[in-house]
DRENFIMAR-285727 format. One line per 4 residues: number of its first residue (from 1); for each residue z, y, x negated of N, C-alpha, C, CB. Coordinates in steps of 0.1 Angstrom, whole numbers. Atoms other than C-alpha are relative to their C-alpha. Glycine has a CB too. Example, Ala and Ser with C-alpha at 12.3 -4.5 7.8 and 13.67 -1.06 7.14 Angstrom:
2
1	0,-12,-9,78,-45,-123,0,12,-9,12,0,10; 0,-11,9,71,-11,-137,8,11,8,-14,5,-4
This chain:
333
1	-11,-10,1,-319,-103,145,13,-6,4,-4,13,9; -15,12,-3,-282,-117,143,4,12,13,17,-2,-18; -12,-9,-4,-254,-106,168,7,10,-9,10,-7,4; -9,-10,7,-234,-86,146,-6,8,-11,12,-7,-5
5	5,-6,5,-234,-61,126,11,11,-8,-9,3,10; -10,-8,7,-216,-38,98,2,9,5,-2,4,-11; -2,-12,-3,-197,-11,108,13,7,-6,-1,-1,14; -11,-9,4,-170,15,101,11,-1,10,-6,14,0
9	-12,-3,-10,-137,9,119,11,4,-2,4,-7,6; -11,-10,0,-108,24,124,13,-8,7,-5,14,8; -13,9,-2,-74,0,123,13,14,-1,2,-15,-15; -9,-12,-3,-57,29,145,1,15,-10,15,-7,-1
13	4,-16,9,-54,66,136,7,0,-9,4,15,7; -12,-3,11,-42,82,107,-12,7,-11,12,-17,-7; 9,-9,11,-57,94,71,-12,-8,-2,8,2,-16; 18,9,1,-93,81,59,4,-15,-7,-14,9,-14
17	-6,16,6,-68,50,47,-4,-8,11,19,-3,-4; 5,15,-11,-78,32,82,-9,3,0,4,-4,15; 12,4,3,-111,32,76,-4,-12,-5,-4,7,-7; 1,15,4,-126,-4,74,-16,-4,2,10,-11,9
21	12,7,-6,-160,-19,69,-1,-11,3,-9,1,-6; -5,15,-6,-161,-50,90,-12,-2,14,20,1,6; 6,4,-12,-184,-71,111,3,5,20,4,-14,-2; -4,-2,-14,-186,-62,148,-13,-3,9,5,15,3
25	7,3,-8,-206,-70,176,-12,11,0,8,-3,12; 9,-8,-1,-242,-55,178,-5,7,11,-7,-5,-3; 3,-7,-17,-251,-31,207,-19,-5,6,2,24,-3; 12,1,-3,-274,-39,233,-9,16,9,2,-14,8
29	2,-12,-5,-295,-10,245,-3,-5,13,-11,8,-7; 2,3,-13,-296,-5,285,-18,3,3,12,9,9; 12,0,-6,-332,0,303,-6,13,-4,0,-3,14; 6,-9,4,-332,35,294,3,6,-17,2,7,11
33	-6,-6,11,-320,36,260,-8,-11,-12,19,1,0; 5,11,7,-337,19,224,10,-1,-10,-14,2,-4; -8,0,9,-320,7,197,-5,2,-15,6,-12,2; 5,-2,15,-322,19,160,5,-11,-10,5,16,-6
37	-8,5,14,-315,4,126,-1,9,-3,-3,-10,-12; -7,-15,10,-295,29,109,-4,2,-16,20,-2,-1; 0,0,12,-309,41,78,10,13,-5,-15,1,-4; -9,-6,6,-283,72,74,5,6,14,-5,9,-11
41	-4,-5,-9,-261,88,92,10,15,-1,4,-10,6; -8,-9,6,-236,121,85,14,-1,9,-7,14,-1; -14,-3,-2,-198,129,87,-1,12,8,9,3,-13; -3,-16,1,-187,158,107,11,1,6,-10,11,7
45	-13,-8,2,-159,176,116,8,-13,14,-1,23,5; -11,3,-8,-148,161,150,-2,-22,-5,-4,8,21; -5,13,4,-154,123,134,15,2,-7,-10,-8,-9; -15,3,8,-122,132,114,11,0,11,4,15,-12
49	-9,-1,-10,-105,144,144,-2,-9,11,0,12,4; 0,18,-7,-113,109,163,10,-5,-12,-20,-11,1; -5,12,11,-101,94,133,15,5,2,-8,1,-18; -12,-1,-4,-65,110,139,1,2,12,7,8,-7
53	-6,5,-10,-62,103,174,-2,13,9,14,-7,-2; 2,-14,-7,-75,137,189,-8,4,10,-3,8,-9; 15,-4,-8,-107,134,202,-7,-16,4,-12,10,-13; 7,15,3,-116,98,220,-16,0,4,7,-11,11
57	11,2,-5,-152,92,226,1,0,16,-5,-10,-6; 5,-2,-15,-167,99,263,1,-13,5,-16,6,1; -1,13,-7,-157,71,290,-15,-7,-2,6,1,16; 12,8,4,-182,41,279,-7,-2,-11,-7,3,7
61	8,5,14,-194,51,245,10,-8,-6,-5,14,-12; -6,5,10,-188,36,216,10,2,-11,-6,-2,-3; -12,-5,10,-153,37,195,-1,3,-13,9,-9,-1; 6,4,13,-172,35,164,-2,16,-5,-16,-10,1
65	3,-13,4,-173,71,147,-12,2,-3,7,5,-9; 17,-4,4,-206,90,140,-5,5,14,-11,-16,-7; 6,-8,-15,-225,114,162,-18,3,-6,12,21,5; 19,3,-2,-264,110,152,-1,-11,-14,-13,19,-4
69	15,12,13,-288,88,131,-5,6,-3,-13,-12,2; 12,3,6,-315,82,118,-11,-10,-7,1,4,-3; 3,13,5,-336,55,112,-14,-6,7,12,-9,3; 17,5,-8,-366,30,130,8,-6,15,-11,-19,-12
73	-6,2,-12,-364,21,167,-6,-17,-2,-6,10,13; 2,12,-2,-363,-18,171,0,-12,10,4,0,-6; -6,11,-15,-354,-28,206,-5,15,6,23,-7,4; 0,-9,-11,-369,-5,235,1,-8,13,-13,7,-1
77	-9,1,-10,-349,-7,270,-14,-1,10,13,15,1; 15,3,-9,-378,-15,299,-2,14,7,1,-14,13; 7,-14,-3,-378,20,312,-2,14,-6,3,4,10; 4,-10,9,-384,37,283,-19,4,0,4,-7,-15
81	17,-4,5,-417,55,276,-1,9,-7,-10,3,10; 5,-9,12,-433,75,246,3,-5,-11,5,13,0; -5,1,15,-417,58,217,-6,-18,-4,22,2,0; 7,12,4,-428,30,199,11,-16,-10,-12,9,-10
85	-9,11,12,-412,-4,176,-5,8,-10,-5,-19,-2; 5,-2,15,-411,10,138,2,13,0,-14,-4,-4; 6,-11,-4,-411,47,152,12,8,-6,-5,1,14; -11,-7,12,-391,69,126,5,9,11,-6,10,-18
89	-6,-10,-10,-361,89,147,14,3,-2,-1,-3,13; -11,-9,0,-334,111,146,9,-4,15,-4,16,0; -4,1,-12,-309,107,172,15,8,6,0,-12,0; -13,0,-5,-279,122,191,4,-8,5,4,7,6
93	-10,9,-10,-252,100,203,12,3,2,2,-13,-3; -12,-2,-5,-220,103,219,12,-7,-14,0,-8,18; -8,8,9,-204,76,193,-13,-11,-4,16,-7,9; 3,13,4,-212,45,171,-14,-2,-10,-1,-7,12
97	8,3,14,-233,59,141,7,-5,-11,-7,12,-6; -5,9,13,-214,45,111,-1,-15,3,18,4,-4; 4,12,1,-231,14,114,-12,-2,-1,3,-6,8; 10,6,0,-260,-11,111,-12,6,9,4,-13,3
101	12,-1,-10,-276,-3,143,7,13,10,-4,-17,9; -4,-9,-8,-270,22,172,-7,1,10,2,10,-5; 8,-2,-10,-283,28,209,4,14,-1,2,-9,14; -1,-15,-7,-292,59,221,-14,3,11,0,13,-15
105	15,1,-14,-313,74,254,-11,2,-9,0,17,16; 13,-4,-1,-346,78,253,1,15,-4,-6,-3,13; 1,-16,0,-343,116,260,4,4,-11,7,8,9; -8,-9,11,-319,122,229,-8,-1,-15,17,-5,-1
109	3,3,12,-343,112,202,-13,9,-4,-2,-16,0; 11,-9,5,-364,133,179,-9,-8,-13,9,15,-6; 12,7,7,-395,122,157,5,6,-14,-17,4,6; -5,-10,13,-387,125,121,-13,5,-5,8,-10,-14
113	11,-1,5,-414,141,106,-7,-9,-13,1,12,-2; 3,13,12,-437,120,77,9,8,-12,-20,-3,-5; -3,-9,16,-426,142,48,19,3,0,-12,23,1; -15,0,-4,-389,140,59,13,-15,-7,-1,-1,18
117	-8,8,3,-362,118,43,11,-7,14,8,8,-12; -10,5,-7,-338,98,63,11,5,1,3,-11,-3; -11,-4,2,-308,112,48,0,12,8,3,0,-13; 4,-10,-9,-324,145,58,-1,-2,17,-12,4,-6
121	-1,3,-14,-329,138,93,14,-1,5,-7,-14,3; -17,4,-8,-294,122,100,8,13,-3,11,-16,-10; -6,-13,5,-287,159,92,-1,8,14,-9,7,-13; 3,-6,-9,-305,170,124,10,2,13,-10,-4,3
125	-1,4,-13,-289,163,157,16,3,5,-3,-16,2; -17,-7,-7,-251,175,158,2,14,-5,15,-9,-6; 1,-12,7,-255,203,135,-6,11,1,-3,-1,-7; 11,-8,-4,-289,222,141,0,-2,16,-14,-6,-6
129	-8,-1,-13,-282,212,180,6,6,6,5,-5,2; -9,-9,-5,-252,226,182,2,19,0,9,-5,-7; 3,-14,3,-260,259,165,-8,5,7,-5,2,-12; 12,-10,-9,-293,265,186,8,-2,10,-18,-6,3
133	-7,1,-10,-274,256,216,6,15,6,10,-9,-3; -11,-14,-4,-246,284,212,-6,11,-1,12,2,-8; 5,-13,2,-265,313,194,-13,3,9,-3,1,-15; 14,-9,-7,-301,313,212,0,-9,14,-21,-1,-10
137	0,6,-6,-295,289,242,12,8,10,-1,-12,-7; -8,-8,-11,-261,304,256,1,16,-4,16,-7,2; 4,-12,3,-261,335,235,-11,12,-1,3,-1,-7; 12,-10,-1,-294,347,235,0,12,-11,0,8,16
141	-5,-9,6,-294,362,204,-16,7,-3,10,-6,-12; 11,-10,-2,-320,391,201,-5,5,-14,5,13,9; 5,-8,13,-342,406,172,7,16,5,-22,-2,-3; -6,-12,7,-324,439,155,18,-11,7,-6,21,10
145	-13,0,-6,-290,423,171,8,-6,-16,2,-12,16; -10,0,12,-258,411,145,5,-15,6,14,15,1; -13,7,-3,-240,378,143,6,-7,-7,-1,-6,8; -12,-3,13,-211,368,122,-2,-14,5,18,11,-1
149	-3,19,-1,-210,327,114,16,-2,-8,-15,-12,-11; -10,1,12,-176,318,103,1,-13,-8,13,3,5; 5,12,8,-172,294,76,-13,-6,-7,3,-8,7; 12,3,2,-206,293,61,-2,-9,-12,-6,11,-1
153	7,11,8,-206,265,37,2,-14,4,6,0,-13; -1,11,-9,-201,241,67,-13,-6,4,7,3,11; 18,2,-4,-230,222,81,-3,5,12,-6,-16,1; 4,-13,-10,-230,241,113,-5,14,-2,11,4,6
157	4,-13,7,-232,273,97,-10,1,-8,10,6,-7; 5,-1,2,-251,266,79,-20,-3,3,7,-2,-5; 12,1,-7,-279,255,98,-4,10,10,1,-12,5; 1,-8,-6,-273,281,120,-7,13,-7,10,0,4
161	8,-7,15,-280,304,86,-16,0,3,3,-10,-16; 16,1,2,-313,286,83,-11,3,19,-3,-22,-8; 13,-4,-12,-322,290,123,-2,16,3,3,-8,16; 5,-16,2,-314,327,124,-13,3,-7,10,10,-7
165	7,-2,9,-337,331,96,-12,-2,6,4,-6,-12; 12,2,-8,-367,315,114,-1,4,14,-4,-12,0; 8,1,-13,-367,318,148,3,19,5,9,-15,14; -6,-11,3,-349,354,145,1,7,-9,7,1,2
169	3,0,13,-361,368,114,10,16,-2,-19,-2,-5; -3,-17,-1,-352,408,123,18,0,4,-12,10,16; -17,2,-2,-311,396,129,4,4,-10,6,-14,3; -8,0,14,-285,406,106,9,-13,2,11,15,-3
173	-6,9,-3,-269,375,97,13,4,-9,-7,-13,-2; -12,3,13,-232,379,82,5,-11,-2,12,7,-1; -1,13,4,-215,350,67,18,5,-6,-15,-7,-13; -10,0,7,-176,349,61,-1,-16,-8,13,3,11
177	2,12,10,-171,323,32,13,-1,-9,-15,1,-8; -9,4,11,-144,310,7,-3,7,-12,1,-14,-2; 3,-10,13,-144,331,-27,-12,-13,-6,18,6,-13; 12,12,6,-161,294,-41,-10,-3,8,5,-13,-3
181	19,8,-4,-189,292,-16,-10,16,2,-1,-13,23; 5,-11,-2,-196,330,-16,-15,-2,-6,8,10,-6; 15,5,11,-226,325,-43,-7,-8,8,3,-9,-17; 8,7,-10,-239,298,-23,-7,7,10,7,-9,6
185	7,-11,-12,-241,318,8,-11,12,-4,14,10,7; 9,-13,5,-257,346,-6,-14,-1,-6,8,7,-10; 11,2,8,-284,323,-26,-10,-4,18,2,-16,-16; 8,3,-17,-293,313,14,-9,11,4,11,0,14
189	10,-7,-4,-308,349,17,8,10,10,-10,-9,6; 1,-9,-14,-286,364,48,8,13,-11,12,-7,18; 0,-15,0,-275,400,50,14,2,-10,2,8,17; -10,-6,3,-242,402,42,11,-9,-1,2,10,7
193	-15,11,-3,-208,376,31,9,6,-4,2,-14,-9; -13,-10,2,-177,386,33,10,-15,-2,5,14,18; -12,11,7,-152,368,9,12,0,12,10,7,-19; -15,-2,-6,-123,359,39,15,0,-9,1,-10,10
197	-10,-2,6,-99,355,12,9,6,-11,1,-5,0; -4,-9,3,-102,384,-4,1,16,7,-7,-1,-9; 0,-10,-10,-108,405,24,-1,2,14,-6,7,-3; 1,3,-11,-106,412,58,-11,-1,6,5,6,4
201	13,-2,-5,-135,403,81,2,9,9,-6,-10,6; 1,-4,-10,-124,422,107,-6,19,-4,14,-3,7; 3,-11,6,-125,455,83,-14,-1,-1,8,2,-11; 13,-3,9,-157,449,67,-14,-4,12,0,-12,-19
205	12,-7,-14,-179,444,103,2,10,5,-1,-7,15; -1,-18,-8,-164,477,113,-7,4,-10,16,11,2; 10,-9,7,-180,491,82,-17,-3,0,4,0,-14; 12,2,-1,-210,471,81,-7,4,11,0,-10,-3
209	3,-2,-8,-216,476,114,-1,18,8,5,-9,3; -6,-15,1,-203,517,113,9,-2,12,-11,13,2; -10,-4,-10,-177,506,137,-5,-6,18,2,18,-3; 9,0,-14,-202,492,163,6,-18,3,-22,3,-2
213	-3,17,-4,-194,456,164,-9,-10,-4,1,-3,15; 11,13,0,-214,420,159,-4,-2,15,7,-16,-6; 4,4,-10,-235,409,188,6,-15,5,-13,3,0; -4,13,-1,-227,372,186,10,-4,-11,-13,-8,0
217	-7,5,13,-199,355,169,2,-15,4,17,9,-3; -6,10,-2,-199,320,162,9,-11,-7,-7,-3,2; -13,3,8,-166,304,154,4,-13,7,12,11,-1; -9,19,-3,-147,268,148,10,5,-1,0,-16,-11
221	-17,-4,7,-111,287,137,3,-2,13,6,19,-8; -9,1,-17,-100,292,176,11,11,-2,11,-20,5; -12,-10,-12,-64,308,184,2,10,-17,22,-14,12; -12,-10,12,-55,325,146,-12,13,0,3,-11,-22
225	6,-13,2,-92,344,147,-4,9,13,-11,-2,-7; 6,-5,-16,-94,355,185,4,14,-2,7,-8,16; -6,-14,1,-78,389,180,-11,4,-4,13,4,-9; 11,-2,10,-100,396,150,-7,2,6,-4,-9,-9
229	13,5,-3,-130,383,164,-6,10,17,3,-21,3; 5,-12,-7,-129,406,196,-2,9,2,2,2,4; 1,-12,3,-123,432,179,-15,6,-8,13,2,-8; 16,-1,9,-155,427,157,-10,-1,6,-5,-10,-10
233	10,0,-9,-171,422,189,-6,10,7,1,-7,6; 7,-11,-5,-196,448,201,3,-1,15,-16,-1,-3; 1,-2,-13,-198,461,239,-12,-13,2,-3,17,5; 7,11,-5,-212,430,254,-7,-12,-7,-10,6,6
237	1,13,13,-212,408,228,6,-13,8,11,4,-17; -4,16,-8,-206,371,233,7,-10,-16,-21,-10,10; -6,14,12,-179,349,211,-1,-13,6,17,0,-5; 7,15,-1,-193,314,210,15,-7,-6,-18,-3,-11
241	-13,6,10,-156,288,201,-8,-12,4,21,1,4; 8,11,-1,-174,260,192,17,-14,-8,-19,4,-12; -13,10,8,-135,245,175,11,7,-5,-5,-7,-15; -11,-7,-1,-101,253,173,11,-6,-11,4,0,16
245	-13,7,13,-88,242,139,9,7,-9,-6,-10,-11; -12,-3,3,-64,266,136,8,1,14,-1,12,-9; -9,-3,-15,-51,262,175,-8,1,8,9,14,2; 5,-1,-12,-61,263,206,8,11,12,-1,-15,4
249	-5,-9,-5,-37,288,221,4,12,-6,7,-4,4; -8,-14,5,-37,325,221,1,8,13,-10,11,-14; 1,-8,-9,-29,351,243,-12,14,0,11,4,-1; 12,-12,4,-61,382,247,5,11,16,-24,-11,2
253	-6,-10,-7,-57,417,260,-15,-4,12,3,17,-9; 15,1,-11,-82,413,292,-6,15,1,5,-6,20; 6,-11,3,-82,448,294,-14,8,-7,7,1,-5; 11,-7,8,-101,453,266,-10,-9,3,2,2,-15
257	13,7,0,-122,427,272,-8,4,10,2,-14,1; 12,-3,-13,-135,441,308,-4,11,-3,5,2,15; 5,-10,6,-135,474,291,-18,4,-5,9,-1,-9; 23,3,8,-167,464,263,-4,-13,7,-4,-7,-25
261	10,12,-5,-177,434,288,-6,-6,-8,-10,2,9; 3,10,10,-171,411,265,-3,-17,5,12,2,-10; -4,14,-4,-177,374,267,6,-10,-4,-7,-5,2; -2,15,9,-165,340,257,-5,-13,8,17,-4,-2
265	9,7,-4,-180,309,257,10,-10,-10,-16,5,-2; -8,11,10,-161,275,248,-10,-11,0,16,-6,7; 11,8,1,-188,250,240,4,-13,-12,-14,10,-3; -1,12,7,-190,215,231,-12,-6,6,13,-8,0
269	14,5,-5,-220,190,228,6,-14,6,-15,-1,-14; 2,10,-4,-207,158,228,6,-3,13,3,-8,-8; -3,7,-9,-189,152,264,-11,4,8,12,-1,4; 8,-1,-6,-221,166,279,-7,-12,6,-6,6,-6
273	8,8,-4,-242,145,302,-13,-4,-7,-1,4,9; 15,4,2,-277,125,290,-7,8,3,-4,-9,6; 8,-7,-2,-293,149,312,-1,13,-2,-1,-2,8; 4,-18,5,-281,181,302,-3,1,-20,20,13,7
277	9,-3,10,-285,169,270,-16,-3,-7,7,-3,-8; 14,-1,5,-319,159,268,-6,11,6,-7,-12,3; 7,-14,-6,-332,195,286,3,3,-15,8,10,15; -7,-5,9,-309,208,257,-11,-1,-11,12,-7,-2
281	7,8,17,-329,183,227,-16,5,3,2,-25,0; 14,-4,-4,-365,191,251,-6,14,-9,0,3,18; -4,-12,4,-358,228,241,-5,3,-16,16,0,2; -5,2,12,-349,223,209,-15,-3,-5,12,-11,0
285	16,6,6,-382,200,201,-4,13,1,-10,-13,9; 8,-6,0,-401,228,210,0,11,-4,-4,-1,9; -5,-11,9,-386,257,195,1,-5,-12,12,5,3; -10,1,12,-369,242,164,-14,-5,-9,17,-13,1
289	5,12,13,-392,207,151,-12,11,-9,-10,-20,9; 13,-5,7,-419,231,139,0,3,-17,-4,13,8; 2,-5,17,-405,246,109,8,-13,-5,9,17,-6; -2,13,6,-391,208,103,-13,-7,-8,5,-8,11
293	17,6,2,-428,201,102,-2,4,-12,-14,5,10; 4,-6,8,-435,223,82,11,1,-13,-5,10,5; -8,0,10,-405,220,58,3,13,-7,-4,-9,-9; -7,-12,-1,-396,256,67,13,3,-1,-3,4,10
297	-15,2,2,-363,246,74,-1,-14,-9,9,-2,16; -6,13,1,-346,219,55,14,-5,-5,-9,-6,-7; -14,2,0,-314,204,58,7,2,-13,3,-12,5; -3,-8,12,-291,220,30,12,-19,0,8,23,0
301	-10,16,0,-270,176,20,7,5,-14,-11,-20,-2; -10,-5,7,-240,185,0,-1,-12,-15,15,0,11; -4,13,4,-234,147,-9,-6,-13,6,12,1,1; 3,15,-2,-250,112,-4,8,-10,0,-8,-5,-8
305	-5,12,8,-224,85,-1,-2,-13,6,15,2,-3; 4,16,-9,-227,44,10,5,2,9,4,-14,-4; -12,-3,-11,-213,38,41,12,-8,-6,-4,-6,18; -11,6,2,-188,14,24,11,15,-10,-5,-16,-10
309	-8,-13,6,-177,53,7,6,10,9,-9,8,-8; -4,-11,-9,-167,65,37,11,5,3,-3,-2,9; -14,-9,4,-133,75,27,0,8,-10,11,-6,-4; -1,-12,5,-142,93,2,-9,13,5,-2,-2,-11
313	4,-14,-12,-166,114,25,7,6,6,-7,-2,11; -12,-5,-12,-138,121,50,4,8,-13,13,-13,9; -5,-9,8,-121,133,22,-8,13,-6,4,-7,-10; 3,-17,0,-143,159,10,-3,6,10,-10,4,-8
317	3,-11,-7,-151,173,42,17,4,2,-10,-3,13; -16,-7,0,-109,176,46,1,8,-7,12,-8,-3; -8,-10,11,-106,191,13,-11,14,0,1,-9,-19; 4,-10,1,-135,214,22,-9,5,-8,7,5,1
321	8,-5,14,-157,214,-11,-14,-4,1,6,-6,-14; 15,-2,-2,-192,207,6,-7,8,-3,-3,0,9; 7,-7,-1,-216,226,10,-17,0,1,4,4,-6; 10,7,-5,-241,218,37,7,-16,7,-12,-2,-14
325	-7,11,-5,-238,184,52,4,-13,-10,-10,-6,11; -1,8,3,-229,149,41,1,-6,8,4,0,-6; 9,10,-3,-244,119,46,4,-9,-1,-9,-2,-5; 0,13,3,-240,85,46,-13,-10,1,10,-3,6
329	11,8,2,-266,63,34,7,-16,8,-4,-1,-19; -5,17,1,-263,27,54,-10,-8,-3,5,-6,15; 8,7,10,-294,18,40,-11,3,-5,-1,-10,3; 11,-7,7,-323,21,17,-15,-3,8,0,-6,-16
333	10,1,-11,-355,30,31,-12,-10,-7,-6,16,5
């Protein structure tokens, strides 16, 4: 195995024009961490926003964009235990998937199942993660309860879609969506999409709901839907801001909020600790991988592109016309 190793870099912020594939030094994994070869890996939202200078990786990771794998483990760290050389795995990491290889702990790695693709996998670990996290991990979301996903032809939402559906079957799920991903959303199965840009969401959960509210709302918009979003929220409901890409500042009447004892909840995975996120990933295994097994769930991949295409990935998740994740293949299995 050489030193180095292909990777994705980034000659300073700006549009998906500093994007560069170019030799770089290979990572070594520490005692508790193994090292993969990367057979795929996916885009998501906050690699774009690293990539314009917004969001740096956690003191010590790696500058290298990308937040999971997937692939074979080839180097194990001496106080590892359970995993094996050759041993197909998913992974969360803090940074430094858009490349060859990648370390990551022990704790953060999940078993791909046999019947599972690569591409698929590198689907798991920021997406399905993040969604169980917020809705049944800090929200606790309940059979008969309501909860509104915004943006549903994202890969958050969408995975979130497919875990309501299993692990919460008796939930109403609604789904605001773009007039072009409406059809989509709706072939997923949940309750109810509401075109946001033909109509209000805030209107059409008062009716759907007769005026009662959603139990859980989970949203990336931030400061333009907070009004909205409280208002759609039931007595004791809980808004999950998992991203704030229309703002990060608004003002909220507190009032009302102590009134229906409402909550909020600002959540992010990656500057989390190792250890709260492997409890998190423990969780997760034991709830989630089953209907992976079983190919109950499976990851909804928009697009496949090389990693040397990785400007034009960025670009379609900027311009928005996914639906589901995308991937990057760094290599064939």
């Amino acid at each position: 195995m050489t030193s180095t190793m292909q990777a994705i870099v980034t000659e300073g912020f700006g549009s998906a024009s500093v994007l560069r594939l170019n030799d770089v030094t290979r990572p070594t994994p520490n005692p508790h961490q193994v090292l993969i070869e990367v057979f795929a890996t996916s885009v998501n939202r906050p690699d774009i926003v690293q990539r314009e200078g917004h969001y740096p990786p956690p003191a010590g990771e790696s500058e290298i964009l990308g937040l999971e794998v997937a692939g074979e483990i080839v180097e194990i760290g001496q106080a590892v235990k359970g995993w094996q050389l050759g041993d197909r795995v998913a992974a969360l990491i803090a940074g430094g998937g858009y490349a060859e290889y990648a370390v990551s702990d022990s704790t953060c790695l999940i078993k791909i199942p046999d019947q599972m693709s690569f591409e698929e996998a590198a689907c798991i670990c920021e997406t399905y993660i993040t969604s169980y996290l917020n809705i049944f991990r800090i929200a606790q979301l309940q059979a008969k309860s309501t909860v509104l996903l915004h943006g549903g032809g994202g890969g958050v939402n969408t995975a979130a879609v497919q875990l309501c559906q299993a692990l919460v079957p008796e939930a109403m799920v609604v789904v605001t969506a773009s007039s072009r991903k409406v059809k989509a959303v709706e072939n997923m199965g949940v309750n109810h999409v509401v075109d946001y840009q033909k109509t209000s969401f805030e209107k059409e959960i008062a009716r759907i709901t007769d005026g009662r509210g959603v139990d859980v709302i989970l949203d990336h918009i931030g400061a333009s839907y907070l009004h909205k979003n409280l208002r759609s929220l039931a007595v004791e409901g809980t808004l999950l801001i998992i991203g704030v890409t229309s703002g990060s500042r608004a003002e909220i009447n507190l009032a009302g909020l102590m009134v229906k004892r409402q909550k909020i909840f600002g959540s992010v995975l990656r500057p989390r600790t190792v250890d709260e996120k492997s409890h998190i990933i423990e969780e997760f295994r034991r709830r989630v991988y089953p209907f992976f097994e079983s190919r109950q769930i499976i990851p909804i991949i928009s697009e496949v592109f090389s990693l040397d295409s990785v400007r034009e990935a960025h670009l379609m998740m900027e311009e928005g016309s996914h639906f589901g994740k995308i991937v990057l293949r760094v290599k064939s299995a």
